[in-house]
N, C-alpha and C positions, 0 to 999 in steps of 0.2 A: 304161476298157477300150477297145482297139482291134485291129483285124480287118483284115488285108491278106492279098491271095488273088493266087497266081502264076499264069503262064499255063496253058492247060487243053492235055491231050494226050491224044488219043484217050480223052475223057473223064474222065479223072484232071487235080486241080489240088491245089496245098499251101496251106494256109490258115496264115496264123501271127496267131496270138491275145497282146497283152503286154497286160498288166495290174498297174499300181502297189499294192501291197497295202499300203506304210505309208511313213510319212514320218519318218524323225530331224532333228533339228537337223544335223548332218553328213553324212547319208546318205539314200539312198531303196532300197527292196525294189521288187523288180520278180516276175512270174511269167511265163515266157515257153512257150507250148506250139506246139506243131507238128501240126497235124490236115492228113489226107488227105482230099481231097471227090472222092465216084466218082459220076461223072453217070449210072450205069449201072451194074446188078449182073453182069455178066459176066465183070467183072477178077477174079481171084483172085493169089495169090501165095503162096509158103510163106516167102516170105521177104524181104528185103529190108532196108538200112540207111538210119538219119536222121541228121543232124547239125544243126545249130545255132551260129552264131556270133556272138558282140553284140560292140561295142569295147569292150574294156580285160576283157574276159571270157576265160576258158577255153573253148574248144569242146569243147559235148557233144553226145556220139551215142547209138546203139544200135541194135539189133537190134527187126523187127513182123514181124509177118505179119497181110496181110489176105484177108479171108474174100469169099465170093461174095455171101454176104446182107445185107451192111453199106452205107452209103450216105457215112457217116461216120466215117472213125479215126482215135481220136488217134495220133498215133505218138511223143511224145515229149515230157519239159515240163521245164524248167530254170529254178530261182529262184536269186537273186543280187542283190546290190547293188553299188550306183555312188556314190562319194565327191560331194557339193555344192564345187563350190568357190566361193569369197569375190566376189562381185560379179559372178560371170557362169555365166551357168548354160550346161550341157553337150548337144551331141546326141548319143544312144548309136542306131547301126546294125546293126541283128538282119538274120542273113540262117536262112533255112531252105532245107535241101535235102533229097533220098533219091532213093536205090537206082532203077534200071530197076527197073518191075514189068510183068512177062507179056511183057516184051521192048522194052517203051516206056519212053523216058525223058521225066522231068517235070523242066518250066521250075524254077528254086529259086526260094523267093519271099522279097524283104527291107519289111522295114518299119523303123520307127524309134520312138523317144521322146525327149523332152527332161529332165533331171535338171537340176531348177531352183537357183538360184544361192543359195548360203547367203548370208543377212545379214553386214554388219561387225557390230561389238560396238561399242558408245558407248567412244570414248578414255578412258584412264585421267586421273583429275585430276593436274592439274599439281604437280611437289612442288618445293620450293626455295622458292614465293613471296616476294620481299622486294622491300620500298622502301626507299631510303636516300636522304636530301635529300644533294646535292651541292655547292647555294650555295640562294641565295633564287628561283634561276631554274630550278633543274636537279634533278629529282630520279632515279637510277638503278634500275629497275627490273629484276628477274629473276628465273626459271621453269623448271621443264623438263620439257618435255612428252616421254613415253614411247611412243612406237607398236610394233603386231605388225602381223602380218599379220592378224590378227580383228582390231584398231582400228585402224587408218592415222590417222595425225593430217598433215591440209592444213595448218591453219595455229594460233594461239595468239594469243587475241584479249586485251586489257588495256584495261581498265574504269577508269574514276578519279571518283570523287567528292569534291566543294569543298565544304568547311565543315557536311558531313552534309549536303547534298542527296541527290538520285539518278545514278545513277550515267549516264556518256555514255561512248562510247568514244571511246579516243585512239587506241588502234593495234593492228595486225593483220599478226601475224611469222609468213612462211610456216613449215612445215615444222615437226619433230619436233626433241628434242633440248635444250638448255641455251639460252635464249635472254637477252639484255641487251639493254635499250631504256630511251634519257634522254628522260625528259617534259623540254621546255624552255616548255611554257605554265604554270609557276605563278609565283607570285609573292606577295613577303612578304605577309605580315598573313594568313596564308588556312593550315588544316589541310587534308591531303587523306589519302583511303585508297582503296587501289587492290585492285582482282580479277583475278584471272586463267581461264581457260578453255580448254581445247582443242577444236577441233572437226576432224570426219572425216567421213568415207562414212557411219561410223552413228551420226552427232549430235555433241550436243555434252555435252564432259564437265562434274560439279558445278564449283560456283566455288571457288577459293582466294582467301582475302583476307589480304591485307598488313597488316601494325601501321600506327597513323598516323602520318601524316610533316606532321612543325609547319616550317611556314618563321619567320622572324625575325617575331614578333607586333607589329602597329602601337603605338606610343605610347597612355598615355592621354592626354587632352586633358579641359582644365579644370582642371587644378591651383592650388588654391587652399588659403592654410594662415590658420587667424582662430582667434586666441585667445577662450577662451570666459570665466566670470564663476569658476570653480574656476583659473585662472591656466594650465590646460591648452592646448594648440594641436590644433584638427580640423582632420586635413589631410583633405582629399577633392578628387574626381577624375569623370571620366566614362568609363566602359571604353567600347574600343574591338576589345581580344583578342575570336577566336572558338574556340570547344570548351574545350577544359579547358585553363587558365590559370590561374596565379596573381600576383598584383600584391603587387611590394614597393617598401617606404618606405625612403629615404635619407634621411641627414643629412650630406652630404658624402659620403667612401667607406664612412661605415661604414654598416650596413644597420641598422635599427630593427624590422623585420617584417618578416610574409610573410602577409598574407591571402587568402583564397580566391576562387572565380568568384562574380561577381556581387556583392561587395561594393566602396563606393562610398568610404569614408571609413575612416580611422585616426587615432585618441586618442595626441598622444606628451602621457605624464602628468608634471605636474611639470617641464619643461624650464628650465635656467637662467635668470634674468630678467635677468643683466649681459648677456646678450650678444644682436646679432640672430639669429634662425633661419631658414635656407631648405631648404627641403625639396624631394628628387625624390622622383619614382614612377616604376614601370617594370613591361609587364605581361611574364610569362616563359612559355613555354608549351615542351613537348617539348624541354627543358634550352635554351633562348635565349629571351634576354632584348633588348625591346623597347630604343629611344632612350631617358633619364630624361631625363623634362621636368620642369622646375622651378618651385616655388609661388612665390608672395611672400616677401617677407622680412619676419619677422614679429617686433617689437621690446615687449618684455612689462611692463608695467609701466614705461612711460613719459611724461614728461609732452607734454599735444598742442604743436603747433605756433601761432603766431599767429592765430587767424582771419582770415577773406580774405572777399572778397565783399561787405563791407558796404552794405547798399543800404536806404534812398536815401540817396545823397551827394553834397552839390552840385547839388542839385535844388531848387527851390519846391516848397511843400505849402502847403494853406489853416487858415490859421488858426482854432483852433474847432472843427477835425474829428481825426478821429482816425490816428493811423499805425501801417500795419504795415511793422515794421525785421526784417532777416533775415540772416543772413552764414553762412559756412559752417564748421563744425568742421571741422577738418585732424589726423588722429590722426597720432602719432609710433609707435603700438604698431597699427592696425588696431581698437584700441576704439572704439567708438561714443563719442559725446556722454552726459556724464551727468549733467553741470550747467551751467547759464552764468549770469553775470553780467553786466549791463550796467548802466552809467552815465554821466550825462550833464553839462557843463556849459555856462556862457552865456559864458563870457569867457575867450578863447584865451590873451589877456596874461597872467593870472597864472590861471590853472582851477582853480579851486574845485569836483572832480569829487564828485557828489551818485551815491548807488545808487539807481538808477532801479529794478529789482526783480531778483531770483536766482529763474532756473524750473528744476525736474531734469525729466530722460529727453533724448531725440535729438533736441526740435522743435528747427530754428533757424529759427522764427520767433516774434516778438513782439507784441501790438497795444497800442501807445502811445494809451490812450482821451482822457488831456486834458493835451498836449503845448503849451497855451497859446492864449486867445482874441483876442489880439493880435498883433501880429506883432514878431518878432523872429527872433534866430539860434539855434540847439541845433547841440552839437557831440558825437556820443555814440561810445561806442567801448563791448566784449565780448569778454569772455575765457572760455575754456570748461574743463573736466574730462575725463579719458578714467577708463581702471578705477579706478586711483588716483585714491581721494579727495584725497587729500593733496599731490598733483601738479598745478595749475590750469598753465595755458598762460599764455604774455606776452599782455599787453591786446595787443588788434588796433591798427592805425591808426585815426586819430579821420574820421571821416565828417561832413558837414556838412548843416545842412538848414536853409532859411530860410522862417521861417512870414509868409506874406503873406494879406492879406485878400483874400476871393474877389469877383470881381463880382458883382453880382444884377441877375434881366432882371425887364421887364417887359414882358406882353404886352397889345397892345392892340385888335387886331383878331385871330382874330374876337372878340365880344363874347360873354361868361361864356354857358352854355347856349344860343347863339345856333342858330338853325337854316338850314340853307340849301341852298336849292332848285335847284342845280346843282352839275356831278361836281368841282365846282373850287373855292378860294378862297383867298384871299392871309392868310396871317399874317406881321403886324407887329408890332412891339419894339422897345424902348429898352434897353441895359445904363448901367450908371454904372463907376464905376472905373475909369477909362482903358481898357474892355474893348478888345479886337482883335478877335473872334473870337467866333462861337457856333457852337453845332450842335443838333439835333434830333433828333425822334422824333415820331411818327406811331402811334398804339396802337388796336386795335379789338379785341373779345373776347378781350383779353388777349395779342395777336400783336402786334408790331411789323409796319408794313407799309410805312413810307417814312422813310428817313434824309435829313439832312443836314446842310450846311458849309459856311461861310461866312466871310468877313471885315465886319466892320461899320466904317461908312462917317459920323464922327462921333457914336459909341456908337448909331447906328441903322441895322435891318435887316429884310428883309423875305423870306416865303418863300413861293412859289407851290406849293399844293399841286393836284394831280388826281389823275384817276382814284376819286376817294371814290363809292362804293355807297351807292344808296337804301337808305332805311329802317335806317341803320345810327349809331353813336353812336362818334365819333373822340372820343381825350384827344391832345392835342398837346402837345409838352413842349420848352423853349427853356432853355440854358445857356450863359452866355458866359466868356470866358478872358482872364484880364489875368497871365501865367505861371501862374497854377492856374485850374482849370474852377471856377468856381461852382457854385450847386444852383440843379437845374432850375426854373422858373417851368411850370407846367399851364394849361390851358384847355379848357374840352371843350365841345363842340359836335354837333348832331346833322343829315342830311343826310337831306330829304325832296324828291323829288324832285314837281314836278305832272302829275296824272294827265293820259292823253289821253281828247278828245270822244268817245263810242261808237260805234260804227260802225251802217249801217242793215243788213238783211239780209233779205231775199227767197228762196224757194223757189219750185220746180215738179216735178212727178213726169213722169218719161220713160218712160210706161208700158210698150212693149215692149219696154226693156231694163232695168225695173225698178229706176232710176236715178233719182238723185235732182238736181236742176239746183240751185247756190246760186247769189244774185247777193249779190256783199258790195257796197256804197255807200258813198263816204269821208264822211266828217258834215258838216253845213254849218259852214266858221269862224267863229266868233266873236271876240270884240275880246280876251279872256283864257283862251282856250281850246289847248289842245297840238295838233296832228294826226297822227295815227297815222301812221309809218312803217312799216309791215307789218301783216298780219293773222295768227290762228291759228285754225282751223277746229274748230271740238268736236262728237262728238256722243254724245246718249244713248238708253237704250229706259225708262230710269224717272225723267226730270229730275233726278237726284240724283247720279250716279255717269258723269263724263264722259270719256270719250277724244278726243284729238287726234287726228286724220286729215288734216292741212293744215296748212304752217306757213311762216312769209315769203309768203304768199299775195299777192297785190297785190290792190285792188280791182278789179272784172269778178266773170265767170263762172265758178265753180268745180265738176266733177259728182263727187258721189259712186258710185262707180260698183256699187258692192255692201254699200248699206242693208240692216240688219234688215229681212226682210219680216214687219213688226209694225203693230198698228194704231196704236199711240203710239211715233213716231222724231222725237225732237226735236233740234234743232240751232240751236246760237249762233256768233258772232263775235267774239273777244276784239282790240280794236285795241291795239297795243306803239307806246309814242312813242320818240322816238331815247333819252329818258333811260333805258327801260326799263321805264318805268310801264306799266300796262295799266286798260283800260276795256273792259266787255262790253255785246253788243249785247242786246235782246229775243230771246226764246227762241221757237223756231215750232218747233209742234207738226205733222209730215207725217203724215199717214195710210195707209204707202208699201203693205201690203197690201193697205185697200181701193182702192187708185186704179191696181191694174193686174192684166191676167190672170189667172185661173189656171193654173198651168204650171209648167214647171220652168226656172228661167235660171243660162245657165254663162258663167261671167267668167277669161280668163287674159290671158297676157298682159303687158306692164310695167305695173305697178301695178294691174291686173286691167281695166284700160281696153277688150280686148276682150272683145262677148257675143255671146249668141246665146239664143233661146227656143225653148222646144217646148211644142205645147200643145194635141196632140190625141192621143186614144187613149195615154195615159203609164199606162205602172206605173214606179212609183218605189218598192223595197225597199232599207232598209239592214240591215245584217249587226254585229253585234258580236262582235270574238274576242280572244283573249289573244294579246298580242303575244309572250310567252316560254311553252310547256307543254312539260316532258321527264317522263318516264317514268324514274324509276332501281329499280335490283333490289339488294337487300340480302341477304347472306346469313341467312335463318335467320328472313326474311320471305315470308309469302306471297302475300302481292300489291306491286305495286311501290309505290313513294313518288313522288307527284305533285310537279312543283317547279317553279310555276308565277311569271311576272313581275309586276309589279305594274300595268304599264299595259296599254290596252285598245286594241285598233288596231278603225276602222270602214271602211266599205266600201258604197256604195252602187251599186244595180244600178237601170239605167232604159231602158226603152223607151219610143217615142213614134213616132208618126208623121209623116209629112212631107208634106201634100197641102191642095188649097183654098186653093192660091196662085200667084199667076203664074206666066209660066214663069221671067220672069226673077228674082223673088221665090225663087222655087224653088230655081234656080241660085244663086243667093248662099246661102239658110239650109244645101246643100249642103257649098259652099265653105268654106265658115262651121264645119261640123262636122268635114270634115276639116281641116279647123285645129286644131282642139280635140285631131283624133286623135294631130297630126304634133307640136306642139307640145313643147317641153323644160321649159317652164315649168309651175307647180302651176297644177290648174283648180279654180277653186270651183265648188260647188254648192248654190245655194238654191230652196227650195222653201215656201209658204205650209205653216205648222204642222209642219216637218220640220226635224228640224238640218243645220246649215251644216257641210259636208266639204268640206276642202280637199285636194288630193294628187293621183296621178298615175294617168294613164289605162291603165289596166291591162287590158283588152280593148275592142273598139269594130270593130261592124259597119255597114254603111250597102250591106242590099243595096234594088234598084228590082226592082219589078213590071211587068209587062205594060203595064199602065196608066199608065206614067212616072211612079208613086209609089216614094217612099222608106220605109223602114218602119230607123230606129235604133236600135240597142242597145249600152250602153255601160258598165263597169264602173270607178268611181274610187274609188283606198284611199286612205285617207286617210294622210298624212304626219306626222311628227312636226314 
């Protein structure tokens, strides 16, 4: 509701009142009234006329009379409605006026409202929809979109989907009416189907969808036709069509089948056996038909071709061992191998050919086990079978092989089980048989670890071997060749290298940095003794179980710089000679707890090389907590479920004091602790009868007193 009041005249003004009472889809009610406002009861009238005018209205009036005792009168009310129009809404202009009253005329008073804009209507869907392929490139699309005045259609949008994907747009035709539009993005081998759509001022209309449009479907690929053991041909193939396809079989122009999507092969049953057969395929979809590609040419029941490949031929072999001969089936029809024969003989001039043995199935291979222990010539030739038994193929050409006698070695260095105490050693050997040539092997737990090849030099040869590992057992193995390898000759031997002299070793404890001093000592020489080329540093807290903490050490001084502080910390020297061997020194027992302060000492730093000690007024507490706790809430539980980590994170808190020393003592254990504090590196923490925490400084004060004393507090969690 709304109230607009005209100008006032000797106390008299018009008030005009509109008020919307209802809302149509098309229309709005309005109530419009006319009151008179008297600032003062002294006006009277017997009479007097109103009017009222709004746009697109009729002007109404009448007839009032107002009284002396009234403050307030209506004079007049007028309802009516105003048509909404389509996308823009309307201003209606009310004017109110009346009559002189008691001889004074009053100002007319206007006001207004606005008659809001009716909605469009969603566009009607498109009717007509169609796609129709044009070539392999082109497909022509068309639609027609309908508009009014309630749905105005902008434009008419066209959807396409490839091979039953999802759909992308391709294009977007202004305007209403019958519209055609040629897709030129497809291309063969692909189905597509397309939608249509109008959109407008109020939205967009449902989709229309086209029947699908097939371009020319790709070839299969793989065509391939093999008689099977019923004298039948499987042709098969590999699809390449997509959507709904069918794939048919040729023989020539005439067709044989028509099978459906997704199958891969076809049965032609019974096909001629006089003649060869070649087969196409071709996939068809949306009435076109793919390129036919074509199989093999498939000959039935024929006999094979000559064998080929004969191998070995023309080659040495050794007499006394065994051959394997092997040639290749050559089918005339696509059948396998289903028997062969082979036979041999020794004299080309007049051949007296012998059957060597008949094998059935597809091997073409043979092993000839005793082919003669003397030397001579063999001249062998093999004919094979395909389906037809009754069909064997022409003998092959004859192959040659000449059986000669192999060399044999002998080794003479090293000597049978011989042992030897450096990474090196020479093997030597003799062949007989006019040898040329050896080679080797080199064997350790069953690995081959050094080859070699040679020519020998008066049927003698020698070969340096290195690199051989202590404590380890070679077999070495020697073959020589005069046109065939002989068999190998062994020797095995095992490789002990000499241990080195022991080292000496000396300790000292560093008490206020609760450090341990090693002094390693290289051994005195002797006349058959090794000397260490490096040391390795060990140490333990129960003699039994040692760690390395030093390694390539030289002799000198070495510090431990963060011992068990235990009353039993033992430490040795292991000396390494250049072969590898090792010798350990005497074990010394430190006593590192009792032989220094009480206190707390913190080491960081590279390789924990810097400390620092505290050792008055300490509390020292550590903390343990779970490195993972969550809290989860289940439905239909009343307390939550714990879900805790498996490991334990520590935390040690300490204070100490800083006093009863120099000044320049003072300044340094200072300096000393802000190091600790600034540092990036993990700090340890050790303490007599406390565990050893390593990790990072997680709080740390250092304030001074009056007294130019320090008083420290520090907090370190420990690290994974």
């Amino acid at each position: 509701m709304a109230d607009f009041t005209g100008g006032s005249n000797g106390g008299l003004s018009l008030l005009l009142r509109i008020n919307r009472t209802s809302q149509q889809a098309d229309r709005e009610y309005y109530k419009i009234e006319l009151w008179l406002n008297k600032y003062s009861a002294t006006w009277d009238s017997d009479g007097a006329t109103w009017s009222i005018a709004a746009t697109g209205a009729q002007t109404r009036s009448g007839h009032y009379t107002v009284s002396t005792g009234s403050t307030r009168v209506k004079l007049g009310e007028y309802t009516s409605y105003w048509l909404r129009n389509y996308g823009s809404s309307r201003k209606i202009t009310v004017t109110g006026s009346s009559g002189d009253i008691a001889y004074k005329s009053i100002a007319s008073v206007t006001g207004s409202f606005t008659v809001a804009a009716r909605p469009y209507n969603t566009p009607a869907a498109p009717s007509g929809v169609s796609a129709v392929r044009v070539s392999d490139t082109q497909v022509k699309v068309q639609a027609t979109a309908s508009a009014s005045t309630a749905a105005p259609v902008s434009s008419v949008i066209v959807q396409r989907s490839t091979d039953g994907a999802g759909y992308v747009q391709v294009a977007s035709l202004s305007g209403a009416g019958g519209k055609t539009w040629t897709d030129t993005g497809v291309a063969a081998g692909h189905y597509y189907r397309y939608r249509v759509y109008a959109t407008g001022r109020g939205g967009s209309s449902t989709v229309v969808y086209s029947s699908y449009v097939y371009m020319t479907p790709l070839a299969p690929s793989g065509v391939s036709a093999v008689k099977n053991s019923s004298q039948d041909v499987v042709v098969s193939w590999a699809n390449t069509a997509r959507g709904e396809y069918q794939t048919r079989i040729y023989e020539g122009s005439a067709s044989l089948g028509t099978v459906g999507k997704g199958t891969t092969s076809f049965m032609v049953v019974s096909p001629s056996a006089t003649v060869a057969h070649t087969y196409s395929v071709a996939h068809t979809a949306g009435g076109l038909e793919s390129v036919r590609v074509s199989s093999n040419q498939v000959q039935l029941a024929a006999a094979p071709y000559a064998p080929t490949n004969l191998a070995p031929n023309g080659q040495y072999a050794a007499a006394g061992q065994s051959l394997q001969l092997s040639w290749r089936h050559n089918p005339a029809d696509s059948s396998a191998q289903s028997k062969a024969e082979l036979s041999y003989t020794t004299n080309m001039s007049s051949p007296q050919w012998q059957s060597l043995t008949t094998i059935t199935g597809d091997s073409g291979v043979y092993v000839w086990n005793n082919p003669g222990a003397s030397p001579r010539t063999l001249w062998w030739r093999v004919r094979t079978w395909g389906q037809d038994p009754s069909k064997p193929s022409p003998w092959s050409s004859t192959a040659r092989i000449d059986l000669v006698t192999p060399p044999s070695v002998t080794i003479s260095q090293p000597a049978t089980d011989a042992t030897v105490a450096t990474s090196m050693t020479l093997v030597s050997f003799t062949a007989g048989g006019n040898a040329q040539y050896w080679k080797g092997e080199v064997e350790t737990g069953g690995q081959v670890v050094q080859s070699g090849l040679g020519a020998l030099t008066g049927g003698a040869g020698s070969w340096q071997l290195t690199g051989l590992e202590n404590k380890k057992t070679y077999r070495v193995r020697v073959a020589a060749a005069n046109r065939v390898w002989g068999a190998y000759s062994t020797r095995t031997f095992t490789v002990a290298y000499a241990a080195p002299l022991p080292p000496l070793i000396d300790t000292s404890v560093i008490d206020e940095q609760a450090a341990v001093n090693i002094t390693i000592t290289d051994p005195e020489p002797d006349a058959t003794g090794v000397m260490p080329v490096s040391y390795r540093l060990e140490r333990s807290t129960d003699n039994d179980a040692w760690e390395t903490i030093g390694e390539n050490l030289p002799a000198g001084d070495t510090i431990d710089p963060t011992p068990p502080l235990a009353e039993h910390v033992y430490y040795r020297v292991v000396g390494i000679a250049a072969s590898g061997t090792e010798a350990t020194s005497t074990t010394v027992d430190v006593p590192v707890s009792g032989s220094v302060p009480e206190g707390v000492y913190l080491n960081w730093g590279a390789g924990m090389g810097e400390n620092s000690g505290l050792f008055y007024n300490i509390d020292f507490d550590v903390k343990l907590e779970k490195e993972y706790v969550k809290d989860y809430f289940f439905a239909g539980h009343t307390r939550p479920s714990v879900v805790m980590g498996g490991q334990d994170r520590r935390s040690v808190t300490i204070s100490a004091s800083v006093y009863g020393l120099s000044s320049t003592e003072t300044l340094g254990m200072v300096e000393a602790l802000r190091d600790v504090a600034l540092t990036k590196s993990l700090v340890m923490v050790r303490a007599p009868g406390q565990p050893v925490i390593t990790g990072y400084v997680a709080s740390f004060s250092l304030p001074r007193s009056e007294k130019n004393e320090y008083t420290v507090s520090m907090t370190v969690m420990e690290a994974d």
